[in-house]
C-alpha positions in Angstrom: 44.4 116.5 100.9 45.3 119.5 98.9 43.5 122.3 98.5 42.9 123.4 94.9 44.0 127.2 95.5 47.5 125.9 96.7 48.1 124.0 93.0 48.0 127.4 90.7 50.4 128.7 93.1 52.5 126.0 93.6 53.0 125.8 89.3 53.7 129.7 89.4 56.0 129.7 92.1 58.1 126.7 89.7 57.8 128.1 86.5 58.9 131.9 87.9 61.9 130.0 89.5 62.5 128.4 86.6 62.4 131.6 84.3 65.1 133.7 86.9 66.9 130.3 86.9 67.3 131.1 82.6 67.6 134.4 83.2 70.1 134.2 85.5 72.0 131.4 83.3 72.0 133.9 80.0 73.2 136.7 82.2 76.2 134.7 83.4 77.1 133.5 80.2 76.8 136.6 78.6 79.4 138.7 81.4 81.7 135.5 80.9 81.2 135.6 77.1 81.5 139.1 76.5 83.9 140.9 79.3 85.8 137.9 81.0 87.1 136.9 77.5 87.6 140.1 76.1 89.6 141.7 79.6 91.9 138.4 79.7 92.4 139.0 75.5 93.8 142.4 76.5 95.7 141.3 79.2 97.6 139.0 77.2 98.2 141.3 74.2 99.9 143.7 77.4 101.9 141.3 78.3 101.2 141.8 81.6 102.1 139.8 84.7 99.0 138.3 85.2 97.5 134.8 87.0 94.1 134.7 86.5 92.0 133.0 89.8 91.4 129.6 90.2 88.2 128.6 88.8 86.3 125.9 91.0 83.3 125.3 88.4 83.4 128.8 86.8 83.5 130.5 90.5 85.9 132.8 88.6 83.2 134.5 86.8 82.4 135.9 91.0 85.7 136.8 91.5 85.9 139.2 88.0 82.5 140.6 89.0 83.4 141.7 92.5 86.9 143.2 91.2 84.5 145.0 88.5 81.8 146.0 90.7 82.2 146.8 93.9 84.5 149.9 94.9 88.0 150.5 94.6 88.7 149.8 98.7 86.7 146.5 98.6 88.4 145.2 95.8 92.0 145.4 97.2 90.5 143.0 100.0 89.7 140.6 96.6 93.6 140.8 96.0 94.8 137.3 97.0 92.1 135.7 94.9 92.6 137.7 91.6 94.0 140.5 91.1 91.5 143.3 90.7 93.5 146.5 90.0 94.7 144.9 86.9 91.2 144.1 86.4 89.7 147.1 86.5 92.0 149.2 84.6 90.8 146.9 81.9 87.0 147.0 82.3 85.1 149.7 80.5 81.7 151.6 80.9 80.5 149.1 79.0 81.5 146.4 81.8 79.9 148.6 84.9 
């Protein structure tokens, strides 16, 4: 038998998931939307030597994050999965 205290915090606990869930969604889409495509633009107008990573159900979105993100020593261990130097000399303040 359930208690009725545990119900009220059984529907916050799902709709506060749910909320971070869209959050989280319009976040995502918004980096991939507004900096992926814009850095991989300017890559191509370069013309420079460039594969971009293999994306197993958008996991590239992770890898240009990391590159982005996380210091200049960590990134170089990203290097077989995308290659972050070129990466970051193509992000912006804007990107950080």
């Amino acid at each position: 038998m359930e208690h009725e205290i545990t119900k009220p915090i059984d529907e916050f606990l799902m709709w506060g998931f749910l909320a971070l869930f869209i959050i989280a969604a319009i976040c995502v889409l918004t980096f991939a939307h507004f900096t992926m495509r814009r850095i991989e633009k300017e890559i191509k107008r370069d013309g420079v030597d460039y594969i971009p990573p293999i994306s197993f159900s958008d996991g590239g979105m992770v890898y240009y994050a990391f590159a982005i993100v996380v210091t200049e020593r960590a990134a170089v261990r990203l290097e077989r999965l995308i290659n972050a130097s070129v990466v970051r000399s193509y992000a912006t303040k804007t990107d950080w």
